[in-house]
Structure formats: structure tokens, C-alpha cells
Backbone as CSV, one residue per row, in Angstrom:
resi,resn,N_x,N_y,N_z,CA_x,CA_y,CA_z,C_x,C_y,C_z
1,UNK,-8.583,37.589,-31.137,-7.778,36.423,-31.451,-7.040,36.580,-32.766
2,UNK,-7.299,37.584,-33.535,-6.632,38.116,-34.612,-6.371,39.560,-34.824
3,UNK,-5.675,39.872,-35.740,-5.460,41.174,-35.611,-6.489,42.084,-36.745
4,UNK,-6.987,41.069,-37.293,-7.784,41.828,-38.377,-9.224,41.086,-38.212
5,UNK,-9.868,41.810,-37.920,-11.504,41.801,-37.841,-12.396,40.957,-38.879
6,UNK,-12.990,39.945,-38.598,-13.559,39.419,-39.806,-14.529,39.990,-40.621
7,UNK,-14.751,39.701,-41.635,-15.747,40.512,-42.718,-16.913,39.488,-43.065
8,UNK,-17.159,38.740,-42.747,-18.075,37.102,-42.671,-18.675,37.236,-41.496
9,UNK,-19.999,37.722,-41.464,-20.854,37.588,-40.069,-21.704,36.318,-40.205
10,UNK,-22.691,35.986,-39.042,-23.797,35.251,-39.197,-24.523,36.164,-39.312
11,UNK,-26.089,35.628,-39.859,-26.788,36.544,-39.715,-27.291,36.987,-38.083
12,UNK,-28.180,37.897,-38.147,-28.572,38.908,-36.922,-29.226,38.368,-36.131
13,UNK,-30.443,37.581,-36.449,-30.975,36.471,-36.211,-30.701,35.449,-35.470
14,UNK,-29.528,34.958,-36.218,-28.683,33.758,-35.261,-28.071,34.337,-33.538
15,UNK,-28.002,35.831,-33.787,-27.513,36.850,-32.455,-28.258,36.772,-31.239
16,UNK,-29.732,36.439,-32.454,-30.904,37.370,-31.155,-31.215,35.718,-30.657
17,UNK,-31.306,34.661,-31.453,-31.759,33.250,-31.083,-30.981,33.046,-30.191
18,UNK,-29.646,33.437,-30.240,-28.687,33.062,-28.968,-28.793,33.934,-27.887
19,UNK,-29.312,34.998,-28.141,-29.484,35.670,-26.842,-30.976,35.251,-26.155
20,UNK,-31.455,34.781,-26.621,-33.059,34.340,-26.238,-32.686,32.618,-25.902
21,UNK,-31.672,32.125,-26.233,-31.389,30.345,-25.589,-32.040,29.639,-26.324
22,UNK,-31.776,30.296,-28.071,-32.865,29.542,-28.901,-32.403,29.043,-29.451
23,UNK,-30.840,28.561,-29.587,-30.257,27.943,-30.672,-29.684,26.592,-30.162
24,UNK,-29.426,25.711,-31.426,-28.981,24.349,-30.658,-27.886,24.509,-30.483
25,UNK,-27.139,23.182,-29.915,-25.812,23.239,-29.258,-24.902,23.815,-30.000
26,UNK,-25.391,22.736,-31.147,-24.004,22.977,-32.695,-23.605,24.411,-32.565
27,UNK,-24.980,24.866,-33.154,-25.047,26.484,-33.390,-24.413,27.106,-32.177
28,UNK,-24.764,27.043,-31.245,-24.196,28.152,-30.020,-22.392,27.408,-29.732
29,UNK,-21.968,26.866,-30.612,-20.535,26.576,-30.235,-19.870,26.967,-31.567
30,UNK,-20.714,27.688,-33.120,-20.167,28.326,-33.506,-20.669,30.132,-34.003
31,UNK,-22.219,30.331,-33.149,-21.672,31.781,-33.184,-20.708,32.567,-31.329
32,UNK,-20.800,31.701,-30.638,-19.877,31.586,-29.251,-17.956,31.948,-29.652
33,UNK,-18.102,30.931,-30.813,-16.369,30.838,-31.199,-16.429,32.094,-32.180
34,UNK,-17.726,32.975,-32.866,-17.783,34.391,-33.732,-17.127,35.018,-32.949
35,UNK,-18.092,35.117,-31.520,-18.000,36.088,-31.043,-16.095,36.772,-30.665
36,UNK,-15.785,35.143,-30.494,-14.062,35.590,-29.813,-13.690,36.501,-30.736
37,UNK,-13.892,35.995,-32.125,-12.733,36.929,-32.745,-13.618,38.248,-32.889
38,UNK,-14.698,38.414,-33.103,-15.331,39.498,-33.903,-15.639,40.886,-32.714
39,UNK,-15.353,42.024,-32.816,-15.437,42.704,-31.662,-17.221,43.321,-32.050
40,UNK,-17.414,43.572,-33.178,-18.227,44.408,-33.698,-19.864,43.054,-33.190
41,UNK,-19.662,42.476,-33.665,-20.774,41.512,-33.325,-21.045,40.950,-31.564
42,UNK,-19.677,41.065,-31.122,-19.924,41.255,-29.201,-20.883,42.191,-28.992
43,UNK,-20.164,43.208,-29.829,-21.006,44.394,-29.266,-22.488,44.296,-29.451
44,UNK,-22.621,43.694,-30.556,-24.069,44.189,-30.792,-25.178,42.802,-30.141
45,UNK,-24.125,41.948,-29.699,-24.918,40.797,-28.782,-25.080,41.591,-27.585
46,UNK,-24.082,42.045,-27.002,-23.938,42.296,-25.403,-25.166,43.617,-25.079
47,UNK,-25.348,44.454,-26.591,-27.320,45.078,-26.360,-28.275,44.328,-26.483
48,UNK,-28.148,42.910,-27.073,-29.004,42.254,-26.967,-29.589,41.436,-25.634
49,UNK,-28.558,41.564,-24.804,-28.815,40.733,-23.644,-28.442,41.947,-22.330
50,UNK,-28.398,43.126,-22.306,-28.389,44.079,-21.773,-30.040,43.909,-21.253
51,UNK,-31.301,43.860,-21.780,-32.138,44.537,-20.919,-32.116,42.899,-19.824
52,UNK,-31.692,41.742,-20.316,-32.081,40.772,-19.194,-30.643,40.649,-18.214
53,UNK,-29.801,41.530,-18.879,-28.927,41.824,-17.692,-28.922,42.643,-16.660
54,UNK,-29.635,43.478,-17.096,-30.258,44.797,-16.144,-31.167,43.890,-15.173
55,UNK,-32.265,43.493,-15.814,-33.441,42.755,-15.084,-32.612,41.816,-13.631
56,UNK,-31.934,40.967,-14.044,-30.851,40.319,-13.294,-30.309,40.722,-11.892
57,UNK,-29.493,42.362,-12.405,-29.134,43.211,-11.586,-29.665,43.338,-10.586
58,UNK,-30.995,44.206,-10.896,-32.335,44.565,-10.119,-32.611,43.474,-8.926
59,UNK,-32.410,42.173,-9.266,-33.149,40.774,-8.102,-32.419,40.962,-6.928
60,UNK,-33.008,40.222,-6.162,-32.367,40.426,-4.550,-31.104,39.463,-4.556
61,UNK,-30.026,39.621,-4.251,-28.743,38.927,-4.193,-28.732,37.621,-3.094
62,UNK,-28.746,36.225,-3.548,-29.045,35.418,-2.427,-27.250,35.091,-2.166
63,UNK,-26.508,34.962,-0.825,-25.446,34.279,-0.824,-24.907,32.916,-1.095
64,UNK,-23.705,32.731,-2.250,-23.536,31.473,-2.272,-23.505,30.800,-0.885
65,UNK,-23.876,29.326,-1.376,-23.754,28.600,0.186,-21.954,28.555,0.515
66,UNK,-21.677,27.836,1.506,-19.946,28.103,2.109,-18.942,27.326,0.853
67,UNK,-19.253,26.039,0.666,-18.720,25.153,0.023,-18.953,25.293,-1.434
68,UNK,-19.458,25.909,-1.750,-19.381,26.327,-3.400,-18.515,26.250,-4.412
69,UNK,-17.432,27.386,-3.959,-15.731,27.458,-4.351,-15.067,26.420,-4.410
70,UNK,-14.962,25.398,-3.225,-14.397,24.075,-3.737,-15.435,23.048,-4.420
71,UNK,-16.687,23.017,-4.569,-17.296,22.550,-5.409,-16.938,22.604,-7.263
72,UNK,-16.738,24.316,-7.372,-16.374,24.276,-8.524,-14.542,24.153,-9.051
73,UNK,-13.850,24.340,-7.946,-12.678,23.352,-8.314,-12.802,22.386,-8.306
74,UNK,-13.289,21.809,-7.622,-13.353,20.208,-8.005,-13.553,19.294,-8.834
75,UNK,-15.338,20.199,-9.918,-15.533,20.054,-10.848,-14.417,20.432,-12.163
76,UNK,-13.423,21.461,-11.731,-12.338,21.784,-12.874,-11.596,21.161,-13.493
77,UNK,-10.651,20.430,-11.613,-9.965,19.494,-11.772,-10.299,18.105,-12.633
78,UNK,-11.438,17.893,-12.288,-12.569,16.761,-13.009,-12.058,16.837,-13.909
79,UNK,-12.570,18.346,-14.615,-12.551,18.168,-16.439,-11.386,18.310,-16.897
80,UNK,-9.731,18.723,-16.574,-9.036,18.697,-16.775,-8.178,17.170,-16.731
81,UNK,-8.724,16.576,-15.867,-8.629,14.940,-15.688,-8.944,14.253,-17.231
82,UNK,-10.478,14.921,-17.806,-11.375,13.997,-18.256,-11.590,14.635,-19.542
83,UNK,-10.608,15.446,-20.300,-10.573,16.785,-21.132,-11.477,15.851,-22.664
84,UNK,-12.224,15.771,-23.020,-12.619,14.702,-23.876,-12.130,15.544,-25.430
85,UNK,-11.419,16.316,-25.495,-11.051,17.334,-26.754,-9.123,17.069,-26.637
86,UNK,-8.729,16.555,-25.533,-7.206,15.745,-25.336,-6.801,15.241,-26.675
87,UNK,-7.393,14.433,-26.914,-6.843,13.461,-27.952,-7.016,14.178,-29.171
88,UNK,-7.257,15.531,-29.677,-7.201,16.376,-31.097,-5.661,16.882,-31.293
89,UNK,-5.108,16.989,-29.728,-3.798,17.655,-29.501,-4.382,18.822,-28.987
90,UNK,-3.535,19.628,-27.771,-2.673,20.987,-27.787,-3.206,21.684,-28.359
91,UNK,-2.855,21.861,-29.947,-3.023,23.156,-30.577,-4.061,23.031,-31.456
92,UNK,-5.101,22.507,-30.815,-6.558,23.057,-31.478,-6.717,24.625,-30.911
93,UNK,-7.105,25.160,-31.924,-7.436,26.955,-32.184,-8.787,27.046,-31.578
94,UNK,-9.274,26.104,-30.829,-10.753,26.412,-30.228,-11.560,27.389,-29.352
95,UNK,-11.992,28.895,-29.682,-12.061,29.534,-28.639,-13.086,28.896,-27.187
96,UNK,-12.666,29.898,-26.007,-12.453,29.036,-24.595,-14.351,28.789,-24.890
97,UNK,-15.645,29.442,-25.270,-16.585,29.211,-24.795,-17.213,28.041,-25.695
98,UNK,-16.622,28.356,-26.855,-16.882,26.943,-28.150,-16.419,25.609,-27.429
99,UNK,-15.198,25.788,-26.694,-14.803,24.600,-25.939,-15.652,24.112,-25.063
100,UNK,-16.140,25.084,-24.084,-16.307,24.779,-22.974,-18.268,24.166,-23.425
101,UNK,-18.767,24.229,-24.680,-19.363,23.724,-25.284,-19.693,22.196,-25.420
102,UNK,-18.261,22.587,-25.932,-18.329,20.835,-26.279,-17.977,19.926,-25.213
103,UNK,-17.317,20.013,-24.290,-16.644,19.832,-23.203,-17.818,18.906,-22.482
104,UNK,-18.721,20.080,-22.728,-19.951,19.803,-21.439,-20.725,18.603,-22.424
105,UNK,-20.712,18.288,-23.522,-20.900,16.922,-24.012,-20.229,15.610,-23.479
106,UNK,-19.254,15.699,-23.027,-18.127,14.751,-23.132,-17.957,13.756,-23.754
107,UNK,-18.341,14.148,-25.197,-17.549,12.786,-25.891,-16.252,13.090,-26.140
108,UNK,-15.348,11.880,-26.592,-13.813,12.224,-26.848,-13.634,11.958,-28.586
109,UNK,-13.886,13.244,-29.024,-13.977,13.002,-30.386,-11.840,12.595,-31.156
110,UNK,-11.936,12.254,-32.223,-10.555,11.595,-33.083,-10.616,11.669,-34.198
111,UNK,-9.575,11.951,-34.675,-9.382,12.373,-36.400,-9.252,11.644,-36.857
112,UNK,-9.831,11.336,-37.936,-10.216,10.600,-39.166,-9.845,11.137,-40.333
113,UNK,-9.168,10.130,-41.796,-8.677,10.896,-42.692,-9.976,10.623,-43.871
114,UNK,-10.055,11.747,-44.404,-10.956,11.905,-45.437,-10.084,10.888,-46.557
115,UNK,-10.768,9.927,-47.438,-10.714,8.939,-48.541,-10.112,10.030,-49.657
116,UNK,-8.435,9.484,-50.415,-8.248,10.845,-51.099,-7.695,11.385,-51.131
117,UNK,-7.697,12.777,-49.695,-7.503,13.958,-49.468,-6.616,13.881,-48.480
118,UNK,-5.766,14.777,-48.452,-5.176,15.030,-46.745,-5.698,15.954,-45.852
119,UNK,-6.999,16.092,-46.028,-7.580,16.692,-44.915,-8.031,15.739,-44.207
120,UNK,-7.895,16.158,-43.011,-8.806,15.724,-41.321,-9.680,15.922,-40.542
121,UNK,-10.417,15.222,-40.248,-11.487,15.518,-39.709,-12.023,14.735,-38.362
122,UNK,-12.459,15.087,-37.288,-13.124,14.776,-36.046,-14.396,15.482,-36.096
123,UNK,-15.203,14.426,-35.443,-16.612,14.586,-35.465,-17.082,14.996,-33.428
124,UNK,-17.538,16.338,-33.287,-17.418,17.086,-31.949,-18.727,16.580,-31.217
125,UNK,-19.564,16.414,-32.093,-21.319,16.187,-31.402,-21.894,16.004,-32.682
126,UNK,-23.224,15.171,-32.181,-24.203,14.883,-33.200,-25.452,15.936,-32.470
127,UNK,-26.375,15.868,-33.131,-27.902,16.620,-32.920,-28.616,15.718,-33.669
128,UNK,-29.319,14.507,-32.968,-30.650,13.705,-33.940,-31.244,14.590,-34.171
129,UNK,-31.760,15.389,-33.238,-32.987,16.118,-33.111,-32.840,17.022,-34.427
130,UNK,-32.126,17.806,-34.825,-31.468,19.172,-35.349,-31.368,18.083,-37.460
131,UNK,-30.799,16.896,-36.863,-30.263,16.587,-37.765,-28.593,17.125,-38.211
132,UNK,-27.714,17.353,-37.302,-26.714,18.150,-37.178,-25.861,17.599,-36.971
133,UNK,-24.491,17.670,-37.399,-23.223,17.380,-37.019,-22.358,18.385,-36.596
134,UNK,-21.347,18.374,-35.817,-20.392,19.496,-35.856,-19.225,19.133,-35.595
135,UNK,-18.285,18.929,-36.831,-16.912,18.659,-36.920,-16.102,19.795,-36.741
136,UNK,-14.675,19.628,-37.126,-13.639,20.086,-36.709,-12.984,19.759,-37.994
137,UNK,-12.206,20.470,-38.464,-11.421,19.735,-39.971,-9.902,20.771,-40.221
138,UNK,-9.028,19.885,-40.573,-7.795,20.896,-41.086,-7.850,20.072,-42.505
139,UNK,-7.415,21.508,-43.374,-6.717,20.981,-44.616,-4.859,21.726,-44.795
140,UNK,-4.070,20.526,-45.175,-3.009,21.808,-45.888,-3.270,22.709,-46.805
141,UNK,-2.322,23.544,-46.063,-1.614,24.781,-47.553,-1.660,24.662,-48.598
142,UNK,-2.724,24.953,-49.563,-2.869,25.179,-50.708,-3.173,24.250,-51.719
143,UNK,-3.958,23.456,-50.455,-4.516,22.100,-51.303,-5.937,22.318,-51.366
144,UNK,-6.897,21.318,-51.718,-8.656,22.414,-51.462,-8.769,20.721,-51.104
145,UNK,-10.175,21.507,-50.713,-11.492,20.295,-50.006,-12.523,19.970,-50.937
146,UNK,-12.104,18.333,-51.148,-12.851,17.442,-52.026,-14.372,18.527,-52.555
147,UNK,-14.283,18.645,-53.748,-15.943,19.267,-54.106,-16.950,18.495,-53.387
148,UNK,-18.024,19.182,-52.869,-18.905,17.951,-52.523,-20.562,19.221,-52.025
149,UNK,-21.406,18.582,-52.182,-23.043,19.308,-51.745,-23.596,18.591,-50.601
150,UNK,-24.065,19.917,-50.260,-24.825,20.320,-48.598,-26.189,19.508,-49.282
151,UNK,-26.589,18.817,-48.168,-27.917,18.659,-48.271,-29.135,19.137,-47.300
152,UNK,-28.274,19.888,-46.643,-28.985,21.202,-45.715,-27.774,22.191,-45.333
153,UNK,-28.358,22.893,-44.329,-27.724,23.829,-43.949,-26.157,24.252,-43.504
154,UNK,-25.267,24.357,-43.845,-23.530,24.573,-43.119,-23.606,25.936,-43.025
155,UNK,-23.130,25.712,-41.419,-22.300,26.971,-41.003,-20.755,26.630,-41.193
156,UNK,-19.691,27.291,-41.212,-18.095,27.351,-40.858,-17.822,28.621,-40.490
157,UNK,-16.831,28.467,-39.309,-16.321,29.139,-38.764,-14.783,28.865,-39.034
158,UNK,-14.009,30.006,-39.630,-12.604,29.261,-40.183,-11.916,29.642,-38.760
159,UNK,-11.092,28.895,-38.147,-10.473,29.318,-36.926,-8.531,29.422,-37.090
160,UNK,-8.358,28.961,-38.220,-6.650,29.491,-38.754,-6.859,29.034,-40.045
161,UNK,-5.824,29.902,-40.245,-5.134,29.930,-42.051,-6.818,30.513,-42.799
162,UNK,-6.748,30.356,-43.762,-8.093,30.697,-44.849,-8.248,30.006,-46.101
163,UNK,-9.386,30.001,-46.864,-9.817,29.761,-47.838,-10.752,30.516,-48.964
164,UNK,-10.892,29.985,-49.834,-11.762,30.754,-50.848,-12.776,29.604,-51.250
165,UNK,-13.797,30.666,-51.978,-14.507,29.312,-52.523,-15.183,30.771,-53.317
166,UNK,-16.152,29.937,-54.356,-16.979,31.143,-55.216,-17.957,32.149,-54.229
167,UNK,-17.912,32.354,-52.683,-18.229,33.040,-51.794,-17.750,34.276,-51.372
168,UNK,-16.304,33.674,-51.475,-15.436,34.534,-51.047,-14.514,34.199,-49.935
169,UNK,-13.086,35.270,-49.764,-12.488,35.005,-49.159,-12.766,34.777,-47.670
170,UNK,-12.203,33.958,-47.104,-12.492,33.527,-45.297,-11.498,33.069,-44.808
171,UNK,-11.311,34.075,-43.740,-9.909,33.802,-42.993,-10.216,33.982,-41.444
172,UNK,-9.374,33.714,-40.442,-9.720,33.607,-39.029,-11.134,34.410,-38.635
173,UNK,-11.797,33.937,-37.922,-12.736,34.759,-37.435,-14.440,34.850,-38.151
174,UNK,-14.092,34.324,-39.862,-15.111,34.760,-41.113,-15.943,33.005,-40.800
175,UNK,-17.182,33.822,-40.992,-18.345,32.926,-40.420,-19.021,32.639,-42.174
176,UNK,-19.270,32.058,-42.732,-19.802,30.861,-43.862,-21.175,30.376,-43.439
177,UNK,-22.125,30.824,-44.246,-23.632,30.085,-44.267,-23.801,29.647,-45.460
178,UNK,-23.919,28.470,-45.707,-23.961,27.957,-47.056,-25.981,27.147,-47.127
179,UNK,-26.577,27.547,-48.021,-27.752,26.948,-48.051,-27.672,25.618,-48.323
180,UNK,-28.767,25.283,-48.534,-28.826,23.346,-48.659,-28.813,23.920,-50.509
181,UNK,-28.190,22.641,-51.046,-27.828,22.683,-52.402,-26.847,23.182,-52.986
182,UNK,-25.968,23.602,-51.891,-24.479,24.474,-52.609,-23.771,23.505,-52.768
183,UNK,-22.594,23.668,-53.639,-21.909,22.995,-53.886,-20.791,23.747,-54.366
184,UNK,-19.438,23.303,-53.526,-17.993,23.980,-53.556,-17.110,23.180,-53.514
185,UNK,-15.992,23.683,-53.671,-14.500,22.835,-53.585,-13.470,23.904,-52.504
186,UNK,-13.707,24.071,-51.722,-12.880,25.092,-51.041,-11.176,24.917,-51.246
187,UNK,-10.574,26.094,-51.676,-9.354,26.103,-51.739,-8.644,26.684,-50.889
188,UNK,-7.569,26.348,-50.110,-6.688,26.631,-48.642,-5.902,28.045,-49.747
189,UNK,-5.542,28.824,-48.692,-4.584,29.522,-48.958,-3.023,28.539,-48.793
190,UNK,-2.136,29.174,-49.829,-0.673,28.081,-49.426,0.140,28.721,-48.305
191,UNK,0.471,27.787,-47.228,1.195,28.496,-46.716,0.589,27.695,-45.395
192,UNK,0.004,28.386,-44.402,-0.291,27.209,-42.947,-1.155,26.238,-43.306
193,UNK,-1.741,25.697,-43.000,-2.896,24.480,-42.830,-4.318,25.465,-42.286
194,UNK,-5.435,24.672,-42.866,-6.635,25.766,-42.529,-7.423,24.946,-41.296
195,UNK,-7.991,25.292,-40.500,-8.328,24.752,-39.213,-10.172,25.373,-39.303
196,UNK,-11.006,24.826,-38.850,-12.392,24.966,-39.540,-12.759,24.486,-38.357
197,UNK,-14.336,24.943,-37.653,-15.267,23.861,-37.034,-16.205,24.333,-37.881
198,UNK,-17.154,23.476,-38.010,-18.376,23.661,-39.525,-19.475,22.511,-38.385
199,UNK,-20.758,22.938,-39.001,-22.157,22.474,-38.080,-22.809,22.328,-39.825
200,UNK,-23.132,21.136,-39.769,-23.822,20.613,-41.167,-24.867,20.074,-40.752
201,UNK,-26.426,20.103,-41.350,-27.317,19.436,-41.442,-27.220,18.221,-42.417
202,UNK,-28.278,17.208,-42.053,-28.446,15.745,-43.223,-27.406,15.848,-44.077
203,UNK,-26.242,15.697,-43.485,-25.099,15.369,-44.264,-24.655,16.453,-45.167
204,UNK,-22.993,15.483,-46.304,-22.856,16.213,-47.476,-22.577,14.917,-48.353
205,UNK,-22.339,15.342,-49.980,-22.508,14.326,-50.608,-20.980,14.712,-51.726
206,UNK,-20.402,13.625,-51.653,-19.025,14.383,-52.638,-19.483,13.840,-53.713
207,UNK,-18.125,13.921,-54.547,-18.614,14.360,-56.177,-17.414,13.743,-56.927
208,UNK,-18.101,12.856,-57.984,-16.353,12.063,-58.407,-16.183,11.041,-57.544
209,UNK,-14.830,10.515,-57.687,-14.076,9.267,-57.012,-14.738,8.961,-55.789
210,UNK,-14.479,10.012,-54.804,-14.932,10.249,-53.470,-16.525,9.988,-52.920
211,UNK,-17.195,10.613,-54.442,-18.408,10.315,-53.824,-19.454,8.867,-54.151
212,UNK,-18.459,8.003,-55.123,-18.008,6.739,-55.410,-17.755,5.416,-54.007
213,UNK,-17.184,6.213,-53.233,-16.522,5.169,-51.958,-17.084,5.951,-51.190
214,UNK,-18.080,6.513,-51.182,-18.980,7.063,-50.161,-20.297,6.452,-50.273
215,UNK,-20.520,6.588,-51.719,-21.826,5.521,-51.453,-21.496,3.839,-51.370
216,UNK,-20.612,3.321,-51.923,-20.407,1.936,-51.755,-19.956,1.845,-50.099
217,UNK,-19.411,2.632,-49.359,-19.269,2.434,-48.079,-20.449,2.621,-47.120
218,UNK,-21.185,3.113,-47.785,-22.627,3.657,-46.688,-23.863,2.465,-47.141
219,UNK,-23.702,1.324,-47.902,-24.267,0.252,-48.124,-24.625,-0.980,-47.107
């Protein structure tokens, strides 16, 4: 999906949990959207799930029943009817299995403007269980994202344009694990708008003005 390979992995871990069906939703809709861009990390999933693909192979082949095929058009047409990711617009950068992720939630998530800032944000799924969110966010060109602290875990997956932060550079494809207690101001590169899906635990907490009308609003 890019021409240059990202340098931002998840860890190895997060590879093998997904190849074992161990990760939550959040998570498997952003190392799923790694995988599009990253060739080097396909690879090293697709040995991970090689011996239960083999195993697979090996079973006795039962025939679909007759009506199958139009079963699953039908269901297509459905979701193309019922696209609950419609209302973001068109040109969300979402790769097809991250979509087809969220999809299978069907909520119809909507952008919301951050207090402030001209960044945007839609909220894709919650996780009670996980304690998890997983938004969607653009900022412009060469503006940054309100400072503010994790109070658990963020992943980001940048999906256009890039940013920096005291991490380092991240541009299409570059995967972001931030521990609980970090605290950044991410700055856009100038020039396109930066396009992000990010999976946050127990929230984040801004800092200044923002994090002012965050707590008087959460009262």
C-alpha cells in the first residue's frame, strides 16, 4: 500500500497472539491493517500459521452445500446496503481486513471535532472487557495533536501522511506502542493531513486548556 516499507513493527508477540486467535478485536484490526502495508511481517506471520495450515490441508474435504454462493452474495449485498463505515466518507485509507473488522461490528461510527484542535476523530468499537477503544483520527499538515497521557496501553497504526513525536518518525504502514504513562504531542508532517487508527486502553488525559474542558465535561 506504499512504496516504502515501514520501519515501526509490533512486537512478535502480538504476531503469534494473532496467529493463535488470542488477540482482541481492537488489536486484530490493527496488526491486520500492519500486515497490508508491511511485506516483511506477512511473511513472518504466514510461518506462523503454516503448521495449522498444513494441518487443515491434510482433513478430508467436505463439499459446500448447493446454495452457498448465493448465500454469500447476499450477505455482500447486505453489507454494502448497510456499510456502517459510509458515513466517514470514501476516502478512508482503511486496509480491506481492518475493515472488514469493523464492519462485522456494525456500528456506524461519525466524526467528532476534538475541543481546540482541528483534528478529527470517530470512535470504531469499544471493548468493556479489554477496557479499549479504537478510533480513527486525521490531523492537518503540520499542525500536532493536543499533548495529552495514556493511561494504559496505545497502539497506532499511521495509515497516510506521518508524524513525529520523541519516538520517532511514523509514516504509512509504522506501527506505535506507547506504554501507559507516556506522554506526547505528536507533530503532522506539513503537507497532506495524517490519517491514524489508534486502540487505547482506560482512556487519555490532555494537558492545559484541553484537559480543563475535559474534566469539567466528564462531571
Amino acid at each position: 500500500m506504499t512504496s516504502t516499507a515501514p520501519r515501526h513493527h509490533p512486537p512478535e508477540d502480538f504476531l503469534l497472539a494473532h496467529a493463535a486467535g488470542q488477540l482482541d478485536a481492537g488489536r486484530r484490526v490493527m496488526i491486520e491493517g500492519h500486515l497490508a502495508f508491511c511485506p516483511s511481517c506477512r511473511e513472518s506471520f504466514a510461518q506462523l500459521i503454516a503448521p495449522g495450515r498444513r494441518w487443515l490441508e491434510e482433513q478430508a474435504v467436505v463439499a459446500p452445500k448447493p446454495s452457498l454462493w448465493e448465500e454469500i452474495e447476499a450477505r455482500l449485498d447486505r453489507q454494502a446496503e448497510e456499510d456502517p463505515l459510509a458515513g466517514l466518507g470514501a476516502e478512508l485509507p482503511l486496509p480491506v481486513a481492518a475493515r472488514l473488522e469493523i464492519e462485522a461490528g456494525g456500528r456506524a461510527p461519525r466524526w467528532r471535532p476534538l475541543p481546540l484542535s482541528p483534528a478529527r476523530f470517530a470512535v470504531l468499537s469499544t471493548d468493556h472487557r479489554a477496557e479499549a477503544a479504537l478510533v480513527i483520527a486525521r490531523i492537518p499538515g503540520g499542525r500536532r495533536f493536543p499533548r495529552h497521557l495514556h493511561l494504559g496501553w496505545e497502539d497506532v497504526l499511521v495509515l497516510r501522511g506521518a508524524f513525529r513525536d520523541p519516538a520517532g518518525h511514523f509514516q504509512p504502514g509504522d506501527y506505535q506502542l506507547n506504554a501507559p504513562g507516556t506522554e506526547h504531542e505528536p507533530q503532522v508532517d506539513a503537507g497532506d493531513q495524517c490519517w491514524i487508527v489508534a486502540r487505547y486502553e482506560k482512556g487519555i488525559r490532555f494537558r492545559g486548556l484541553r484537559g480543563l474542558i475535559q474534566r469539567l465535561t466528564a462531571r
